[in-house]
OpenMM code with the backbone's topology and positions (N, CA, C; nanometers):
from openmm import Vec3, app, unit

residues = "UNK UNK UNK UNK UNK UNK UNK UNK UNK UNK UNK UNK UNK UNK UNK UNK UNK UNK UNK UNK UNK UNK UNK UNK UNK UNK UNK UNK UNK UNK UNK UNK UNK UNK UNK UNK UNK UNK UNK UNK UNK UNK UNK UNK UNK UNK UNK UNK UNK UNK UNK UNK UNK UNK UNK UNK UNK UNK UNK UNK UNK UNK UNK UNK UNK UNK UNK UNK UNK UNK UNK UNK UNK UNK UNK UNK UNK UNK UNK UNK UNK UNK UNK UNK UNK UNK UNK UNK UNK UNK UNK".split()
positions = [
    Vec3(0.7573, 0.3903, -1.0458),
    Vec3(0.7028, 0.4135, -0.9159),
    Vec3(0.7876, 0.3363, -0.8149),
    Vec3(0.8421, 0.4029, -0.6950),
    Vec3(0.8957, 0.3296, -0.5928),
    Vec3(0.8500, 0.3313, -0.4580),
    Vec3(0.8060, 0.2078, -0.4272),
    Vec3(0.7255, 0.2109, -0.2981),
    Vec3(0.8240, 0.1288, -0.1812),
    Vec3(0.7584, 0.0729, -0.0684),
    Vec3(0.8295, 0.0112, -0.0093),
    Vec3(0.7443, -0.1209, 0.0043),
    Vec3(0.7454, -0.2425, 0.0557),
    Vec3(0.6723, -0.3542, 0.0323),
    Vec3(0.6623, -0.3508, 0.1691),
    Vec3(0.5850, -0.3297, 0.2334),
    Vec3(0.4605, -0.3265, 0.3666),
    Vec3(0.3875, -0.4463, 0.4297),
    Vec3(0.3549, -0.5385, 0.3294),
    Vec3(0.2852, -0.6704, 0.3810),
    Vec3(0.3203, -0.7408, 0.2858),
    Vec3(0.3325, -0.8653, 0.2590),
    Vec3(0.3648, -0.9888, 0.1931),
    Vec3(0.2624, -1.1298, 0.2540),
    Vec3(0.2999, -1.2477, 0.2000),
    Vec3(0.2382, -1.3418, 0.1926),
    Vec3(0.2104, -1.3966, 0.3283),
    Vec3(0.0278, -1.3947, 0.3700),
    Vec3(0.0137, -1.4367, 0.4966),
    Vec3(-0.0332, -1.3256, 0.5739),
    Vec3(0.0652, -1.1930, 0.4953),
    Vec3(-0.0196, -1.0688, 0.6121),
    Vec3(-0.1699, -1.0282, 0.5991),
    Vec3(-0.2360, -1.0242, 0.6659),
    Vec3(-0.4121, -0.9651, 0.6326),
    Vec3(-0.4034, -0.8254, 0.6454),
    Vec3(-0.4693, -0.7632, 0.5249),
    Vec3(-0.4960, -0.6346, 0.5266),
    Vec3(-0.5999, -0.5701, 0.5037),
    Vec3(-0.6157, -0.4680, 0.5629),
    Vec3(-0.7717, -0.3988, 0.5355),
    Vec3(-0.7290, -0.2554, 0.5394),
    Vec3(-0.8322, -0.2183, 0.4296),
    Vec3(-0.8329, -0.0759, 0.3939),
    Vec3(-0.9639, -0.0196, 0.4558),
    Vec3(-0.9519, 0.0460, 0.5802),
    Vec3(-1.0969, 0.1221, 0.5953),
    Vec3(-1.0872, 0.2854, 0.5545),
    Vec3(-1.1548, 0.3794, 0.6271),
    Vec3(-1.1403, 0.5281, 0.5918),
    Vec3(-1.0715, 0.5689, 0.7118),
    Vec3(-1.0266, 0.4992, 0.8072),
    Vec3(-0.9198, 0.5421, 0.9323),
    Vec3(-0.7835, 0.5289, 0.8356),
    Vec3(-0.7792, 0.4518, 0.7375),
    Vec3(-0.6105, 0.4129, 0.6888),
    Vec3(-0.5909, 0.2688, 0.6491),
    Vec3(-0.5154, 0.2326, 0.6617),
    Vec3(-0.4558, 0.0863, 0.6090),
    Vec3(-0.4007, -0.0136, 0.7438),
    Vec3(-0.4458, -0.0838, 0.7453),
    Vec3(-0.4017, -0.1852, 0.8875),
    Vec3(-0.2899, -0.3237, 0.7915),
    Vec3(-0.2405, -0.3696, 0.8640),
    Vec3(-0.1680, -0.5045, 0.8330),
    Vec3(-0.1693, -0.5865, 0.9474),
    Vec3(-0.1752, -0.7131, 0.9188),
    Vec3(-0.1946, -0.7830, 1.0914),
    Vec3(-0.2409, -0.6955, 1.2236),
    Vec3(-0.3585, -0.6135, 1.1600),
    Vec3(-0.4135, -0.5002, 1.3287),
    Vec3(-0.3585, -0.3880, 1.3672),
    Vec3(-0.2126, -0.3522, 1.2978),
    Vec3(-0.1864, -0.2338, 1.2971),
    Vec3(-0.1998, -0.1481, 1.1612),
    Vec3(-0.2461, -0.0314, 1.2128),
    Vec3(-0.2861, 0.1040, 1.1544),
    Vec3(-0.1409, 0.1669, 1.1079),
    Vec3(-0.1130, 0.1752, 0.9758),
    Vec3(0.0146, 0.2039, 0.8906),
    Vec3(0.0276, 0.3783, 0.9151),
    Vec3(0.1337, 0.4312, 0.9508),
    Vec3(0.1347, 0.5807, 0.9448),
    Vec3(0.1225, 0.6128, 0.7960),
    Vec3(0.0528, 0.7338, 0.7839),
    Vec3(0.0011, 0.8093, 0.6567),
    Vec3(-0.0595, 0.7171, 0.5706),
    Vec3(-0.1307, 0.6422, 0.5928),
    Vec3(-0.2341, 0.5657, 0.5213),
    Vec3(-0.3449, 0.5384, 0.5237),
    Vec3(-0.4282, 0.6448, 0.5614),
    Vec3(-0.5786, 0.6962, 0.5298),
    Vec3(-0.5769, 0.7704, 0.3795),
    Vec3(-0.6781, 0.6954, 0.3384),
    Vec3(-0.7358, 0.7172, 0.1765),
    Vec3(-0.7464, 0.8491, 0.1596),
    Vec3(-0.7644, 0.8740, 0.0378),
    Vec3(-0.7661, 1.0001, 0.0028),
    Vec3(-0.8544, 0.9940, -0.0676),
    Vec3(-0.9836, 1.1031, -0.0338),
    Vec3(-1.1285, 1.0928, -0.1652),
    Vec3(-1.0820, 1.0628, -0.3164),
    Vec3(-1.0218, 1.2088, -0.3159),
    Vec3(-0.9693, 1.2617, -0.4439),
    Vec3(-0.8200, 1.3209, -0.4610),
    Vec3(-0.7437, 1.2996, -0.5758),
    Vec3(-0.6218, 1.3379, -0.5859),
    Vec3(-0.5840, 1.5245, -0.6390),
    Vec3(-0.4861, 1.5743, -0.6365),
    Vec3(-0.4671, 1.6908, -0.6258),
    Vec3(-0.5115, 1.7729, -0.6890),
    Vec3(-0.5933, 1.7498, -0.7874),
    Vec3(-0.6770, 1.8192, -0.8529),
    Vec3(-0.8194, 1.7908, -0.8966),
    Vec3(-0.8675, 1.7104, -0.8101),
    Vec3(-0.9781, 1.6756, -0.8030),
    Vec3(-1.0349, 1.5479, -0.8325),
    Vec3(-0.9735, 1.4539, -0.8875),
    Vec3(-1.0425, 1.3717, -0.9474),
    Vec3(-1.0160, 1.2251, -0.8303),
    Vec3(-1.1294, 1.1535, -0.8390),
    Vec3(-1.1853, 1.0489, -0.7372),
    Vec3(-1.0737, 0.9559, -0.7631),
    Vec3(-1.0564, 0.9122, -0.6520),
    Vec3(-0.9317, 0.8024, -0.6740),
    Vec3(-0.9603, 0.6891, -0.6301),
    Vec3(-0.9576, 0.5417, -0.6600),
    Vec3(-1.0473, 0.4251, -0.6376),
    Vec3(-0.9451, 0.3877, -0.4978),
    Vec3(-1.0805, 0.2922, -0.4688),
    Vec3(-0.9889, 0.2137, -0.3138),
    Vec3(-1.0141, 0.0901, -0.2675),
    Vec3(-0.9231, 0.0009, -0.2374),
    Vec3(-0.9359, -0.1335, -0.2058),
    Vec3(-1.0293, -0.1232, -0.1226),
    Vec3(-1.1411, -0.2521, -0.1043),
    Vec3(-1.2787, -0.3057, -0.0402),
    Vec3(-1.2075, -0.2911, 0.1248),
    Vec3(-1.2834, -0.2532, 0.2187),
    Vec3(-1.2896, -0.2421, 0.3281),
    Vec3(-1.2757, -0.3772, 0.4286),
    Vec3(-1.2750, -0.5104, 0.3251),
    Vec3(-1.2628, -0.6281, 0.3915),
    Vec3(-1.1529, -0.6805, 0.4075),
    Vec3(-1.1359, -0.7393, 0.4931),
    Vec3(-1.0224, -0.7898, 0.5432),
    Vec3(-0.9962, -0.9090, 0.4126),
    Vec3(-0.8002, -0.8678, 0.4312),
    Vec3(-0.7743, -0.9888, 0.2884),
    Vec3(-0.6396, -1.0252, 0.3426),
    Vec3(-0.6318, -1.1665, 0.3154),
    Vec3(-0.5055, -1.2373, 0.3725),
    Vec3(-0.4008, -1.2265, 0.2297),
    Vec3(-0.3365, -1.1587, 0.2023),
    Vec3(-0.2488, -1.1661, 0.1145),
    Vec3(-0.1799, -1.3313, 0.0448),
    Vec3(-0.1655, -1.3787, -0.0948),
    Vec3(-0.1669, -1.4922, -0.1062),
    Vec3(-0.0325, -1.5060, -0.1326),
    Vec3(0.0731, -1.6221, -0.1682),
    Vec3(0.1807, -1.6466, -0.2129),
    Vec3(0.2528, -1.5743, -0.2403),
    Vec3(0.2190, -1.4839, -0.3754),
    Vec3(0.2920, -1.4239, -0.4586),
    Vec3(0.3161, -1.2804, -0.4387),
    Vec3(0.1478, -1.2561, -0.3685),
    Vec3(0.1357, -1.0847, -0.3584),
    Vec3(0.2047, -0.9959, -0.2792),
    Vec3(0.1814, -0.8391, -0.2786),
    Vec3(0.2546, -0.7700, -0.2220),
    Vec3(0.2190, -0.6778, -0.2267),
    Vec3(0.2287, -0.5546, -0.0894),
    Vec3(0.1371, -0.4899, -0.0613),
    Vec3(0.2652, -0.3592, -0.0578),
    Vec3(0.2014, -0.2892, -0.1602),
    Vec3(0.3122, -0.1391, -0.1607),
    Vec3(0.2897, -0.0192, -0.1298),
    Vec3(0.3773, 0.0415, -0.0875),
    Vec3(0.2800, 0.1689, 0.0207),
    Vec3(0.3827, 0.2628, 0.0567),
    Vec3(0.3775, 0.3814, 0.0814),
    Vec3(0.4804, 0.4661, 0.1282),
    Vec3(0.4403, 0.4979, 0.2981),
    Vec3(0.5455, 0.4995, 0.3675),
    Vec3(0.5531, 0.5437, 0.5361),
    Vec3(0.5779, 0.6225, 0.5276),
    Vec3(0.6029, 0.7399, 0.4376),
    Vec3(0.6362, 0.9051, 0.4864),
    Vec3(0.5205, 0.9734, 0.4032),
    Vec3(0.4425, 0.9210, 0.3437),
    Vec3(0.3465, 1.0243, 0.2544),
    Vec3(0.2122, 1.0495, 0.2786),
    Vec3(0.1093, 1.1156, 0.2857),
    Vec3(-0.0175, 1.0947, 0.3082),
    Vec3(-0.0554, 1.0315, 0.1735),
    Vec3(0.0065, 1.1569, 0.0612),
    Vec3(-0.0783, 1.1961, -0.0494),
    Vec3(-0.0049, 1.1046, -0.1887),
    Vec3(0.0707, 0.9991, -0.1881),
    Vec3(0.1179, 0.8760, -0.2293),
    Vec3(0.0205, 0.8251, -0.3457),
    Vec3(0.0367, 0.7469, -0.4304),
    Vec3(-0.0524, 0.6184, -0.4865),
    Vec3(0.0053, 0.5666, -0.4759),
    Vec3(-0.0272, 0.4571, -0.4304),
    Vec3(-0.0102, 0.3256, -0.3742),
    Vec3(-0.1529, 0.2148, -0.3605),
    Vec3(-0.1179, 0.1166, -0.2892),
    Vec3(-0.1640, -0.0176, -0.2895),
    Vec3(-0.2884, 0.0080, -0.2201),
    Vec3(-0.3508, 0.1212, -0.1234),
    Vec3(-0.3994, 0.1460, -0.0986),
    Vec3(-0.5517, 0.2226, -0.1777),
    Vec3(-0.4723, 0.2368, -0.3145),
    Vec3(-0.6040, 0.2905, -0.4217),
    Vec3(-0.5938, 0.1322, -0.5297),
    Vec3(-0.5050, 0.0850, -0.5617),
    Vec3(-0.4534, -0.0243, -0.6997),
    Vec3(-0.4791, -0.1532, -0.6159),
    Vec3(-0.4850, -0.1591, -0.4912),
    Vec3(-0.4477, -0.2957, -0.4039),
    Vec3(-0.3418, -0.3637, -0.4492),
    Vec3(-0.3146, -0.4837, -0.4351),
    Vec3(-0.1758, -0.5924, -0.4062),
    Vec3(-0.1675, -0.6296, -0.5715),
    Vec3(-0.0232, -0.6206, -0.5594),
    Vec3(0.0295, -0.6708, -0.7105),
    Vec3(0.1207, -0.7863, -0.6866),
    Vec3(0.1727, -0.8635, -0.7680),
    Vec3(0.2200, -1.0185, -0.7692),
    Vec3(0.3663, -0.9707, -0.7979),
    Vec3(0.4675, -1.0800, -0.7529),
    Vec3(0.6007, -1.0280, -0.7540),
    Vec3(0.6853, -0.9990, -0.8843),
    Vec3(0.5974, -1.1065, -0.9672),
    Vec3(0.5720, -1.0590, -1.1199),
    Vec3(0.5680, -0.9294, -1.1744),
    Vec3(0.5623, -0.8610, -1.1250),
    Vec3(0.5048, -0.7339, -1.1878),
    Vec3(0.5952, -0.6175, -1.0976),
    Vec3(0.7201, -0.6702, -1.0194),
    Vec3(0.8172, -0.6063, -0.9551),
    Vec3(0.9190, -0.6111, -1.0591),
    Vec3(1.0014, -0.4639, -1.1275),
    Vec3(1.0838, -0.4528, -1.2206),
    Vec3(1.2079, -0.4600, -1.1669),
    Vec3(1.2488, -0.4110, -1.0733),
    Vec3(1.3533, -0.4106, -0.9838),
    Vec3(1.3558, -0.3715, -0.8538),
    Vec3(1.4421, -0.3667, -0.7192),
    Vec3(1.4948, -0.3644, -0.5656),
    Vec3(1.5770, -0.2470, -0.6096),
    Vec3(1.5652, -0.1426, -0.5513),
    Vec3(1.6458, -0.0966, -0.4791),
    Vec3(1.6857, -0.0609, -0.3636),
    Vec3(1.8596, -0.0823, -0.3845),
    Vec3(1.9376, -0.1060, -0.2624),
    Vec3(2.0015, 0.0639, -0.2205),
    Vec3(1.9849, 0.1281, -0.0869),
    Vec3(2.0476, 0.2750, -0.1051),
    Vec3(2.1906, 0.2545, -0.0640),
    Vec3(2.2429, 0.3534, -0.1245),
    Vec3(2.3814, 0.3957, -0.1630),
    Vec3(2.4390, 0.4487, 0.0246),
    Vec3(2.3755, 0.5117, 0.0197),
    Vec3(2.4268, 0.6148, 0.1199),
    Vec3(2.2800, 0.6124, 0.2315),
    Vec3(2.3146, 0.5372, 0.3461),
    Vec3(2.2274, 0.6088, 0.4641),
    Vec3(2.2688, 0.6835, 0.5296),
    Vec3(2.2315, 0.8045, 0.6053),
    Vec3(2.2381, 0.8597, 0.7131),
    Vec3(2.1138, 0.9142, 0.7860),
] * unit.nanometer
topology = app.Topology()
chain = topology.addChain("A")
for resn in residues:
    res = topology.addResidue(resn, chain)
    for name in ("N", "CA", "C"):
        topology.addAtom(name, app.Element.getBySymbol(name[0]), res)
């Protein structure tokens, strides 16, 4: 899975049913999704505000609605990052 890392240590985040905020802003394409493409319920981080701790990290895609991400799994530890990738070619 390749996401992009969105919030880190210190940022507060909250998941409501408008989308995903980080420090007060509202993330493009990051309103929850009931259920995934064929129906089945997809879980979602608590609606309360959470200050991200040391280690954690908040992963998420900016171009997708329909994504899994951190937004159904919540924050994972840097531990549990296999590798960075770096792109080859921008334009």
């Amino acid at each position: 899975m390749m996401k992009r890392v969105l919030a880190a240590k210190g940022d507060t985040v909250s998941v409501t049913p408008h989308g995903v905020t980080v420090n007060g802003a509202l993330l493009p394409y990051s309103k929850p999704l009931p259920a995934d493409g064929v129906g089945r319920p997809l879980p979602r981080m608590s609606d309360e505000r959470y200050t991200l701790g040391e280690s954690e990290l908040l992963l998420m895609t900016d171009s997708s609605a329909t994504s899994f991400d951190s937004r159904y799994f919540g924050a994972i530890t840097r531990e549990q990052v296999k590798s960075v990738i770096t792109p080859v070619f921008v334009w």
